[in-house]
RODO-717076 format. One record per residue (C-alpha): residue number from 1; x, y, z. Coordinates in nm, 3 decimals, decimal comma, padded with zeros to 5 digits, always signed. Layout:
 kolba    east   north      up
   NUM       X       Y       Z
...
END
This chain:
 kolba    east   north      up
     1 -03,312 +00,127 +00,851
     2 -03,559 -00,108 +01,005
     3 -03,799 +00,030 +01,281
     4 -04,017 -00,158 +01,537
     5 -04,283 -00,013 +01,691
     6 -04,409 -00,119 +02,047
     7 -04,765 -00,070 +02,102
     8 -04,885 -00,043 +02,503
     9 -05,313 -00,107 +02,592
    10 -05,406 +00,115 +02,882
    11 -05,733 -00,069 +02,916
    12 -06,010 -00,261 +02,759
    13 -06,124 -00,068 +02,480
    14 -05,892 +00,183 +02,458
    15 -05,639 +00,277 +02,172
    16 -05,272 +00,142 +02,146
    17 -05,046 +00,418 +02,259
    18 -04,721 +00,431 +02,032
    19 -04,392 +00,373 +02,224
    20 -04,089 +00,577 +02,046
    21 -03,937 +00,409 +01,767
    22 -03,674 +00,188 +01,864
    23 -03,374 +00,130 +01,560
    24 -03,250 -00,217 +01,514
    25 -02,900 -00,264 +01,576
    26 -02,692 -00,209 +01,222
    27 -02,600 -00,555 +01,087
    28 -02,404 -00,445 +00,766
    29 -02,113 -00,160 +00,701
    30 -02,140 -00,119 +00,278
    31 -01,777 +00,051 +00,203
    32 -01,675 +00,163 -00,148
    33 -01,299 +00,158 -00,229
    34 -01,177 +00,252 -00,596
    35 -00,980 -00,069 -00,661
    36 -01,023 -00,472 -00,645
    37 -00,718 -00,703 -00,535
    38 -00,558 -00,878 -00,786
    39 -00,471 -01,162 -00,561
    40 -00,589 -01,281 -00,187
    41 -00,255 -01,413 -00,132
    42 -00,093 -01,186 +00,148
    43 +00,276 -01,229 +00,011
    44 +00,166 -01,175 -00,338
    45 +00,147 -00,809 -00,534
    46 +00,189 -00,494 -00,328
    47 -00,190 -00,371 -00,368
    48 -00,356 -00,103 -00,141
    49 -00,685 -00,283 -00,233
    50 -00,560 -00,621 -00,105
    51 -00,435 -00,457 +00,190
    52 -00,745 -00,239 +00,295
    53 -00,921 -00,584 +00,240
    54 -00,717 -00,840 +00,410
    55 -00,690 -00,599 +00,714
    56 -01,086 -00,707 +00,813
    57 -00,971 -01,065 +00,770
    58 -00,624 -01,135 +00,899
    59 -00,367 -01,007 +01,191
    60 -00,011 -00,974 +01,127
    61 +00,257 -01,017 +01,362
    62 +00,348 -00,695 +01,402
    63 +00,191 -00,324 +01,268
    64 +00,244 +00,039 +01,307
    65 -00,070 +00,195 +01,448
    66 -00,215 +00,568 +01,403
    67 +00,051 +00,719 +01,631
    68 +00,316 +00,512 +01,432
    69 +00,438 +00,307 +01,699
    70 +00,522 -00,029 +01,646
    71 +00,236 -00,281 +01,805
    72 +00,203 -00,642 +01,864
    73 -00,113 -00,747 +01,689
    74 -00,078 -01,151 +01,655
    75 +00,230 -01,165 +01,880
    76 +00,211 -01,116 +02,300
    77 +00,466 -00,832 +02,291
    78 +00,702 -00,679 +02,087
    79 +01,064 -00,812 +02,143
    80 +01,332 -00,618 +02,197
    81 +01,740 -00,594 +02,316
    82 +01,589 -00,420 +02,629
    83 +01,327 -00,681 +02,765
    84 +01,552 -00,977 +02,614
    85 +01,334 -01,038 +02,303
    86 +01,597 -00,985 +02,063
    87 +01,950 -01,063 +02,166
    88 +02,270 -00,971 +01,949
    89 +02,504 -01,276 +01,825
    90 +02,750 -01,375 +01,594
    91 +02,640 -01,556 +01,278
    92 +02,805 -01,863 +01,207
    93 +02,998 -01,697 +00,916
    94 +03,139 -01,440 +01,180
    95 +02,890 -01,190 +01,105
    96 +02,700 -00,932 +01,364
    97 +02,391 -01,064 +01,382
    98 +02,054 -01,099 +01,602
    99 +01,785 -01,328 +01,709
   100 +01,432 -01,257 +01,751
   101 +01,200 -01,409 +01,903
   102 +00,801 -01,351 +01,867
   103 +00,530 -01,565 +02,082
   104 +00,213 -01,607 +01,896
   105 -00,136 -01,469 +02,114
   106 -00,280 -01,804 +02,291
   107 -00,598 -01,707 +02,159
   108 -00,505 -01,683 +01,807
   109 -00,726 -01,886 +01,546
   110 -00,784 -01,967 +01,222
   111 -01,147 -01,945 +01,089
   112 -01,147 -02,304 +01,097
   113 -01,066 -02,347 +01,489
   114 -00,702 -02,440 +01,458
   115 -00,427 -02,235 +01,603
   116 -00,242 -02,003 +01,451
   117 +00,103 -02,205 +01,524
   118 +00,452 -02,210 +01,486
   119 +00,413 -02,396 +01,202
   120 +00,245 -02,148 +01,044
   121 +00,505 -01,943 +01,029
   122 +00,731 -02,206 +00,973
   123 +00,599 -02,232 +00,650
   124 +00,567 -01,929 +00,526
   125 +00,962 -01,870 +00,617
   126 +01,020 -02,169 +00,379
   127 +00,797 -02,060 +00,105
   128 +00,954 -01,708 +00,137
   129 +01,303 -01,872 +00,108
   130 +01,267 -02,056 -00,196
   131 +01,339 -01,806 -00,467
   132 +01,085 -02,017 -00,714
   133 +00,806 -01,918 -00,513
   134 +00,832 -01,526 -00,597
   135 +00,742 -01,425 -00,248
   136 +00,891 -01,075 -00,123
   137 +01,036 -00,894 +00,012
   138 +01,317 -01,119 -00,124
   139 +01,593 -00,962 +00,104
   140 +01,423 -00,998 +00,438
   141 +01,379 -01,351 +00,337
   142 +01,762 -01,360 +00,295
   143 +01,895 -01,228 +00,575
   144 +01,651 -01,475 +00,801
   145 +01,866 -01,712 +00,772
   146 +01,744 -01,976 +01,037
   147 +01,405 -01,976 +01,202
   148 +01,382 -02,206 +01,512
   149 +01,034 -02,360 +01,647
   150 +01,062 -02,303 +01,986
   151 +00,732 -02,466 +02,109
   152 +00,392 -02,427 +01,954
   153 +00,335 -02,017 +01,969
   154 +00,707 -01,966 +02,015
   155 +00,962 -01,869 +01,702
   156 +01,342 -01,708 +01,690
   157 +01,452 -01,575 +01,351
   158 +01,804 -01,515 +01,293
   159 +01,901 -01,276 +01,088
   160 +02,270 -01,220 +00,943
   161 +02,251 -00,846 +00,980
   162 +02,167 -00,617 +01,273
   163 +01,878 -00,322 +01,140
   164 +01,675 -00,066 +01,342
   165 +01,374 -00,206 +01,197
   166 +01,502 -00,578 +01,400
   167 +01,197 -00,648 +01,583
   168 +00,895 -00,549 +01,269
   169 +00,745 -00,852 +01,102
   170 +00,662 -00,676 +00,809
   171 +00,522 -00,863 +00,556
   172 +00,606 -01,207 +00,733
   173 +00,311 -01,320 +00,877
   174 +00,121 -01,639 +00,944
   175 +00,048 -01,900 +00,629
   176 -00,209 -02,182 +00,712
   177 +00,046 -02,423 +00,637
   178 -00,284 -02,728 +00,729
   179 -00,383 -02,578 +00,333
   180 -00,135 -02,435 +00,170
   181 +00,147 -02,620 +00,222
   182 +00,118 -02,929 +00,018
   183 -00,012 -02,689 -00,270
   184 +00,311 -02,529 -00,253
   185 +00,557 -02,812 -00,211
   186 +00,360 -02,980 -00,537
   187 +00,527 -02,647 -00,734
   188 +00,674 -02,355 -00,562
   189 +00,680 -02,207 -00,916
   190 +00,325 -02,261 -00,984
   191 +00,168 -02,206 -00,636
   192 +00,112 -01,838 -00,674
   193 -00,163 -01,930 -00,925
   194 -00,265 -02,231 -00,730
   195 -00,271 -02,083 -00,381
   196 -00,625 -02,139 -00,160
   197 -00,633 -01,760 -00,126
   198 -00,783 -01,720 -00,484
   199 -00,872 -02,087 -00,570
   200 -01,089 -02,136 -00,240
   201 -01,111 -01,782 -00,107
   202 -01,412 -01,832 +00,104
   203 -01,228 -02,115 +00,297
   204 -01,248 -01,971 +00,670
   205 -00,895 -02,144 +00,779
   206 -00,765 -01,912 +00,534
   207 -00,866 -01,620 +00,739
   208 -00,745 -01,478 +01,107
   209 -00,903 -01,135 +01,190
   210 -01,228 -01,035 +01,329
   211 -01,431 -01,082 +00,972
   212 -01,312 -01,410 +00,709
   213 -01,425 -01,374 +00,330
   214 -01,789 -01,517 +00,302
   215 -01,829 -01,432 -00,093
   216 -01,616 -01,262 -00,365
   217 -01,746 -01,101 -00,719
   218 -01,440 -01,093 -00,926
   219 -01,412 -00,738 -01,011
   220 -01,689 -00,617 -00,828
   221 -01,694 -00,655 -00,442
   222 -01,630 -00,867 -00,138
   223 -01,847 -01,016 +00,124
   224 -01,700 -01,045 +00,478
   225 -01,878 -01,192 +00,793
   226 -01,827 -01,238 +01,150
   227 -01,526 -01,474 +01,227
   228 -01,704 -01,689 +01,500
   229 -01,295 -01,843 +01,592
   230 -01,173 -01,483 +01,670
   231 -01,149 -01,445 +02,028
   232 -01,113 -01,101 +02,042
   233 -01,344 -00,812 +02,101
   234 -01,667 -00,889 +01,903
   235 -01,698 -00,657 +01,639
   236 -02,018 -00,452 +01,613
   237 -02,069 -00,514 +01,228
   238 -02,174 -00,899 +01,141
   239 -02,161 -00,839 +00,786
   240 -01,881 -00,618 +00,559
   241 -01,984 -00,550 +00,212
   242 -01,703 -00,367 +00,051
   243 -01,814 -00,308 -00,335
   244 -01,527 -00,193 -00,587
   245 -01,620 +00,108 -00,778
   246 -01,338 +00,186 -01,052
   247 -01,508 +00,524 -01,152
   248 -01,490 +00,785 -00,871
   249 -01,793 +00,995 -00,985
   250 -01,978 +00,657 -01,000
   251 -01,848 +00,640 -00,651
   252 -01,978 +00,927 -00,533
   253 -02,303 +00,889 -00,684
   254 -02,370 +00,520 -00,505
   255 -02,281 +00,706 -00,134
   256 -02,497 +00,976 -00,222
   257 -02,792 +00,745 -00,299
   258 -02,696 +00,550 +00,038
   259 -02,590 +00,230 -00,179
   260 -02,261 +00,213 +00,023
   261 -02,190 +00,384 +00,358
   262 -01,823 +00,525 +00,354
   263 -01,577 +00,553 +00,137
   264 -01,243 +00,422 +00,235
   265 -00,991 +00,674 +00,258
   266 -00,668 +00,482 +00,144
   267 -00,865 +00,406 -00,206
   268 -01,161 +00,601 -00,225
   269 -01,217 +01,003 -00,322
   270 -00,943 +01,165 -00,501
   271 -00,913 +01,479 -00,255
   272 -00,998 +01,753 -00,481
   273 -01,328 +01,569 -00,526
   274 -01,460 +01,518 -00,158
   275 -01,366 +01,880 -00,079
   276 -01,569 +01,993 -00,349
   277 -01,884 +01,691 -00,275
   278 -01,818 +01,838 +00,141
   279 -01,922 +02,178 +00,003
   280 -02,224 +02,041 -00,163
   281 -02,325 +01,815 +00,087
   282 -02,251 +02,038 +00,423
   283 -02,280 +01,850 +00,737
   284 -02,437 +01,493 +00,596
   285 -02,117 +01,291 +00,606
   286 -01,818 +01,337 +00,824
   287 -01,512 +01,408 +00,642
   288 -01,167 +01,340 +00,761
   289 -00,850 +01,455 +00,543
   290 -00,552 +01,235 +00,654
   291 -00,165 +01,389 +00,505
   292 +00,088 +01,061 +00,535
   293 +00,335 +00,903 +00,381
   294 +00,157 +00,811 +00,023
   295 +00,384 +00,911 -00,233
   296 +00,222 +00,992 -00,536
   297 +00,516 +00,988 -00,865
   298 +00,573 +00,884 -01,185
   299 +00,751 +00,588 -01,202
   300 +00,946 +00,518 -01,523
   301 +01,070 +00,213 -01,744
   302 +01,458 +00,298 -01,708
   303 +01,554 +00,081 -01,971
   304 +01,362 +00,257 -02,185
   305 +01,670 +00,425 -02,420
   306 +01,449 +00,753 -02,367
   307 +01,427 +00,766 -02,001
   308 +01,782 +00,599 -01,928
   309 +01,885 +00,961 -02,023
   310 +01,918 +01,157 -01,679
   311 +01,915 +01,485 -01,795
   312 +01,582 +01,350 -02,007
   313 +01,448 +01,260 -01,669
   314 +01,580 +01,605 -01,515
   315 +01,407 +01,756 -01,794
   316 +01,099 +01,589 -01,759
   317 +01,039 +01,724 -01,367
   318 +01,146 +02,038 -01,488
   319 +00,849 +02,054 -01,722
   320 +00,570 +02,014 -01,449
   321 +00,490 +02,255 -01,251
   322 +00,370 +02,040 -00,972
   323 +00,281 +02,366 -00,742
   324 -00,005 +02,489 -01,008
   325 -00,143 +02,139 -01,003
   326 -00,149 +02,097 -00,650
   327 -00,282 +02,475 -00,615
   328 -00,549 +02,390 -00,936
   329 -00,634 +02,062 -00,866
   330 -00,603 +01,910 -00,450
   331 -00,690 +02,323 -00,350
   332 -00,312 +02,316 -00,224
   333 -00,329 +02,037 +00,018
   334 -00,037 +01,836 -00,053
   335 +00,289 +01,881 -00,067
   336 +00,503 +01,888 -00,327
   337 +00,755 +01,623 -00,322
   338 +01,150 +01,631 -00,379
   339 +01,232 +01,270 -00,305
   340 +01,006 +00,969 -00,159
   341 +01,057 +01,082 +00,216
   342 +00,763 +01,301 +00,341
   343 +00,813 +01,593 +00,558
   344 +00,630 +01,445 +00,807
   345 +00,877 +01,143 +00,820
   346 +01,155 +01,228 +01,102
   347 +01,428 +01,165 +00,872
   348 +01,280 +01,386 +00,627
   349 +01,604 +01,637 +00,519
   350 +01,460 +02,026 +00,418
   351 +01,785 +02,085 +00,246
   352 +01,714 +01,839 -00,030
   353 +01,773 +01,939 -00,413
   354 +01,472 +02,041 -00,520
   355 +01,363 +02,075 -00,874
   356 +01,116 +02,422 -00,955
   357 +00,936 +02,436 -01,263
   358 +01,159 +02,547 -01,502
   359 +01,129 +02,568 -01,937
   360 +01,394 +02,727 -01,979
   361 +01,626 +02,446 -01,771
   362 +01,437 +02,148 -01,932
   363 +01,459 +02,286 -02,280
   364 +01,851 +02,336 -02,199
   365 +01,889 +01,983 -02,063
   366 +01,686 +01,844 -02,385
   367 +01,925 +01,995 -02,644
   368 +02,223 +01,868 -02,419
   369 +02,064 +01,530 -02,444
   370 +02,008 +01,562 -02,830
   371 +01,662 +01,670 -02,859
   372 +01,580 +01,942 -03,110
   373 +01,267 +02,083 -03,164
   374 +01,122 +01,934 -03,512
   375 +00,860 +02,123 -03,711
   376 +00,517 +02,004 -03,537
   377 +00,679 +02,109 -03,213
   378 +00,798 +01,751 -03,131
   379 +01,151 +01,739 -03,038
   380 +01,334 +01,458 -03,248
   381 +01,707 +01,281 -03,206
   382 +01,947 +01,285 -03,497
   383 +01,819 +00,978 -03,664
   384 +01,456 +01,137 -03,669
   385 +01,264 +00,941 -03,384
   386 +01,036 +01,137 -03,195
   387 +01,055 +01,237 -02,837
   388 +00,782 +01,038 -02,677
   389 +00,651 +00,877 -02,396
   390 +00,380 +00,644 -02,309
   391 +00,180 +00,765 -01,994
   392 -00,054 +00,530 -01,744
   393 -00,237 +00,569 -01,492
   394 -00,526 +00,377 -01,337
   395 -00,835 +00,412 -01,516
   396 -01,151 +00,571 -01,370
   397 -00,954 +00,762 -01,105
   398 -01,072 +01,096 -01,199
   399 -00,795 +01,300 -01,034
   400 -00,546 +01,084 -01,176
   401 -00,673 +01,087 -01,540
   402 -00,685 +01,501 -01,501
   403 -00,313 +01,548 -01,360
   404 -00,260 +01,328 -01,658
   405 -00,413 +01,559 -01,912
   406 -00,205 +01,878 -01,739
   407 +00,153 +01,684 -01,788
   408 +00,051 +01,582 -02,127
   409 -00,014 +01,954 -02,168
   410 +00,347 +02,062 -01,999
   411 +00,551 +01,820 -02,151
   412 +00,405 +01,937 -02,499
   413 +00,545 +02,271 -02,418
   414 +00,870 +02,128 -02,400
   415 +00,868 +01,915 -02,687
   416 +00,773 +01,593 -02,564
   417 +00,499 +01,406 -02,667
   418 +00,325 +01,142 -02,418
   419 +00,055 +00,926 -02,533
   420 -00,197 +00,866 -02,265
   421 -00,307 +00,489 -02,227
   422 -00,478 +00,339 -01,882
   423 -00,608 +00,034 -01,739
   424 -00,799 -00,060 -01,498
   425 -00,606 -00,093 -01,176
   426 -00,590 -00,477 -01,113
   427 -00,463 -00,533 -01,455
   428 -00,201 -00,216 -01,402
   429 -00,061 -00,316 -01,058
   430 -00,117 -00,697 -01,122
   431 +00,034 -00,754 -01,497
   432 +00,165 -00,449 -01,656
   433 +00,429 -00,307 -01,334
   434 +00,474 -00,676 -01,162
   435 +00,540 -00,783 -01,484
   436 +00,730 -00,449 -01,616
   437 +00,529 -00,510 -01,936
   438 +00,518 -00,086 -01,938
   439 +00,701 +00,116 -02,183
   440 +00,715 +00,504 -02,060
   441 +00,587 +00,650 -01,713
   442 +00,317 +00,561 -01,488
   443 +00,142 +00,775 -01,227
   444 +00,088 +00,584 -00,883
   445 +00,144 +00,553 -00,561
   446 +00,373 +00,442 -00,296
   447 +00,266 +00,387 +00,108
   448 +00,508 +00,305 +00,316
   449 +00,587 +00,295 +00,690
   450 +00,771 +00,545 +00,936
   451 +01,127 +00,567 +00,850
   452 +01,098 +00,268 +00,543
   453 +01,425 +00,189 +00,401
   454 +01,305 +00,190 -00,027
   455 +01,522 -00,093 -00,075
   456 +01,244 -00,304 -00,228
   457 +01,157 -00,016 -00,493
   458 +01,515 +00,126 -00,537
   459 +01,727 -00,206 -00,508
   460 +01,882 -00,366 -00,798
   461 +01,826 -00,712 -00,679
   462 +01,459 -00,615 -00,661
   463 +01,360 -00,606 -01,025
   464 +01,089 -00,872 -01,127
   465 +01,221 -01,093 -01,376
   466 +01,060 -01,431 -01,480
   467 +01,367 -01,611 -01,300
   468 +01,233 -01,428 -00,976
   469 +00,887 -01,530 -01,073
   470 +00,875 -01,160 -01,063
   471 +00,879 -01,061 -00,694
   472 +01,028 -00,719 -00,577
   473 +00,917 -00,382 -00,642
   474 +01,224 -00,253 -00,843
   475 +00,983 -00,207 -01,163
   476 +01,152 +00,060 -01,346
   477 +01,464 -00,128 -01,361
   478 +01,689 +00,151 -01,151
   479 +02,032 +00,000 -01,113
   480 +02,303 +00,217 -00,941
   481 +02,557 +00,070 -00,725
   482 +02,595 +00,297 -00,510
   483 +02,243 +00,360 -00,389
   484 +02,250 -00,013 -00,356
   485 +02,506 +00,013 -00,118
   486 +02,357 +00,297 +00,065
   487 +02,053 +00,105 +00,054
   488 +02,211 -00,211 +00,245
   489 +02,380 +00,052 +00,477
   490 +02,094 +00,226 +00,607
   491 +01,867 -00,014 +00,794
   492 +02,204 -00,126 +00,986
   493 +02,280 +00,204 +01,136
   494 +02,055 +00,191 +01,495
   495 +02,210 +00,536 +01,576
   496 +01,957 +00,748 +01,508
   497 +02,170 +01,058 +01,413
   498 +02,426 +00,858 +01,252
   499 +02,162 +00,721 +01,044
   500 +01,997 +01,042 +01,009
   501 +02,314 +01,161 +00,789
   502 +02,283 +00,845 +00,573
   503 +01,876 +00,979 +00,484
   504 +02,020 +01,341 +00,403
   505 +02,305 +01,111 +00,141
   506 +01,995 +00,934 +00,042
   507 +01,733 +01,204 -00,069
   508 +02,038 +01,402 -00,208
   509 +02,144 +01,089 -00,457
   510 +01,786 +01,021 -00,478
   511 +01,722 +01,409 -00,605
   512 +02,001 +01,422 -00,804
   513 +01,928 +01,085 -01,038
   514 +01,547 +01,117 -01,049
   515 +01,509 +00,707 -01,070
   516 +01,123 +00,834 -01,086
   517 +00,973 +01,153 -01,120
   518 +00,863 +01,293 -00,718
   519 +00,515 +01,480 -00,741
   520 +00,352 +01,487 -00,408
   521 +00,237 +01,355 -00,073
   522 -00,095 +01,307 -00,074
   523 -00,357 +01,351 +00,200
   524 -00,628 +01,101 +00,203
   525 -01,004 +01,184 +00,233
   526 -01,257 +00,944 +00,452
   527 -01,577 +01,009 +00,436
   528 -01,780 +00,817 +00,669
   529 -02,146 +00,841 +00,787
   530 -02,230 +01,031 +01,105
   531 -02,342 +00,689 +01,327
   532 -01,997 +00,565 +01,238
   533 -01,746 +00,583 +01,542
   534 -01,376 +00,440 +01,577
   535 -01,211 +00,464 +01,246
   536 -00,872 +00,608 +01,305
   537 -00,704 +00,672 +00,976
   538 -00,334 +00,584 +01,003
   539 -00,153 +00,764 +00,715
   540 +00,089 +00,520 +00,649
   541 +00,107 +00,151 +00,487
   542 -00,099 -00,021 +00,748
   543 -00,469 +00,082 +00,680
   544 -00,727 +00,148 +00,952
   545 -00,941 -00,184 +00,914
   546 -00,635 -00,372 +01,087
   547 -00,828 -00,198 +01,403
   548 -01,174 -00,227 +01,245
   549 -01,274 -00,427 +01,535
   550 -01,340 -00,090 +01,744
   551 -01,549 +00,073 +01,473
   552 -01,871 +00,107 +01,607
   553 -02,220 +00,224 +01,540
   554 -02,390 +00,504 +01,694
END
């Protein structure tokens, strides 16, 4: 850190008399995070890297903050049926429906100067609409089925459905329609690999948060500086250097040597490996461990003639025994999970089926299914093939790659062998699950909001396909009609105990068919310098640098 040193004369002739040292204010924030997007493009791939990253540089309409409440970030205030915001109606098609209406902040800017306008958001409702374009998720897009420019700042969606979740954005936010709208009107097909976000990334209209994009290093890191158009509270930080570190002891070796400052807690540490680097280290860094709604599972390729088996499934979660990992591996700090709601989640039900580690069960449930052991061990069908599975995970997370190694181990006890094989995580979340170009099962994670309705991971409609230009989140392929219909059910019950009964049908169904294998709930680990103040981890899909504004140096 750089240090001046004042110097004071008492006289003629007599030595300078050292002032204390006075510290420069901190110009830079290094942070290391474990992953680097695939894409800039906000509506584009479901990343946690993206997200961490884009929260320094942009401000949705709407967010749930560390208490999870529901906030107005880029609108004035949050509509709803009580101050007149959101009014009930009839759709034209006779329909219960609802209008919303959102205001945009007066002071809202792009990098470039220009407002962040109606038109904005204009755009990226007619972008979102156009199935060619592949923007999700594709069923919020559908039920907004009119959006009205009211004045400049001022938009009402109308939606053909009435849901608790009425008056959250989401994932619709803001497009600089001034550059991206005659890339996408050229080809809505082709603009997700034409987009300004990753062809001109540096371009400051493309960014509205406290920091825009100054430099990217494919691969390797990303630059952000002080937005000079953000009218906000000034941040303390006029530089953000966030460098992606795929290998987590590589990662801890760079904060040790002080080459980055923090480590981000939604995609940094595995836990198991900043508890042990807190005992080493004592009181150096400040760690924070943050439980939430991050699901870690398995998901699996359900058209895989292998996994499309339920009782193979059934078997396969029978097989783990998730409470040694957790106790061997995370020191017993995260729950086990029995579906994707956490325990923490209000609609969380305790009475859920719940699957224990049990050999005897799965090997039961594997001869049902017409498995028999074979000579090396290896359970085969009756025309000989063997019983295995492919299993990913993203490469150089350490804690990952180890829980792989122990299920490779358990399902070999029960006859099944997998066959690990990972990649690096921008070509796993970007090609291989957008694309479904996986085979078998693949360890990763979910992170959702309070009380999120899986319709985008559990949906039929919502399996990529090339005729989608493969948007939606449905990458194992699970199609059963009647979670679909529970699915469309859910989000339009607003009375909370009503609704409350259609979560306990949910997580029983969900329990029951295994469309992916539930492990845990993971609690994530910041680690953070000791001058660093204002971080407030929020557990949940919106990541702490949406607020990074108040972080502050000490």
């Amino acid at each position: 850190m750089p240090m001046r040193r004042l110097a004071a004369a008492a006289g003629a002739g007599l030595l300078a008399l050292a002032a204390p040292a006075l510290a420069q204010p901190r110009e830079t924030l290094t942070i290391g995070i474990s992953q680097y997007p695939g894409t800039f493009h906000p509506n584009f791939e479901a990343m946690a890297a993206k997200s961490y990253v884009l929260g320094f540089a942009r401000r949705p309409i709407t967010a749930y903050d560390a208490t999870w409440r529901l906030t107005c970030l880029a609108c004035e205030s949050l509509p709803t049926l009580e101050n007149g915001g959101a009014v009930r109606e009839t759709t034209p098609d006779g329909k219960p429906g609802i209008r919303v209406t959102y205001r945009l902040r007066a002071d809202a800017r792009w990098g470039d100067g220009r407002p962040v306008s109606a038109e904005d958001l204009r755009f990226a409702w007619e972008a979102g609409r156009e199935p060619a374009t592949g923007i999700g998720p594709a069923d919020f897009y559908r039920s907004a089925y009119e959006l009205i420019v009211e004045d400049q700042r001022t938009v009402t969606l109308r939606y053909d459905k009435v849901t608790f979740e009425y008056n959250s954005a989401g994932d619709f936010q803001p497009l600089p329609a001034h550059i991206e709208r005659a890339r996408w009107q050229a080809d809505p097909r082709a603009y997700r690999n034409r987009t300004a976000y990753d062809t001109e990334t540096t371009n400051p209209g493309l960014w509205s948060g406290p920091w825009r994009i100054a430099a990217v290093q494919p691969g390797a890191g990303v630059t952000l500086e002080r937005n000079e158009a953000w009218a906000g509270p000034v941040p303390a930080f006029r530089r953000i250097q966030i460098r992606t570190i795929e290998n987590t002891a590589a990662m801890e070796a760079q904060l040790l040597a002080g080459q980055v400052d923090m480590v981000a807690g939604e995609l940094g540490l595995p836990l198991e490996q900043a508890a042990a680097l807190e005992r080493r280290t004592g009181s150096r860094f400040r760690f924070e461990y943050k439980p939430g709604l991050v699901y870690e599972h398995l998901g699996l390729r359900l058209d895989n003639p292998i996994l499309s088996d339920r009782r193979v499934r059934q078997a396969l979660l029978l097989a783990i025994d998730r409470g040694q990992i957790v106790q061997r591996l995370f020191d017993g700090r995260q729950p086990v999970a029995d579906t994707g709601v956490n325990p923490l989640d209000v609609m969380h039900d305790p009475d859920a089926l719940r699957w224990p580690h049990d050999p005897a069960r799965a090997a039961a449930l594997l001869d049902e299914a017409g498995w028999r052991p074979g000579p090396d061990g290896i359970r085969r069908n009756a025309v000989g093939e063997r019983l295995s599975v492919e299993l990913m995970t993203t490469a150089g997370n350490r804690g990952r790659e180890a829980v792989l190694q122990v299920i490779q181990g358990m399902w070999r006890g029960a006859g099944v062998e997998a066959r690990i094989r990972n990649e690096p995580p921008r070509v796993l979340f970007g090609e291989t699950l957008s694309r479904r170009r996986f085979q078998g099962a693949v360890l990763y994670a979910w992170i959702s909001a309070p009380e999120n309705v899986p319709r985008t991971t559990l949906h039929s409609e919502e399996i990529p396909s090339e005729a989608s230009n493969w948007s939606g989140q449905n990458y194992g392929g699970y199609r059963n009609p009647a979670m679909d219909a529970l699915l469309e059910a859910l989000p339009r019950e607003l009375d909370r105990e009503r609704r409350r009964a259609l979560w306990s049908q949910f997580q029983r169904m969900f329990a029951e068919d295994l469309p992916e294998l539930p492990l845990w709930f993971r609690a994530d680990a910041h680690v953070w310098p000791r001058w660093l103040e204002g971080v407030r981890p929020t557990g949940h899909l919106n990541p702490s640098t949406l607020w990074a504004e108040e972080w502050r140096a000490r």
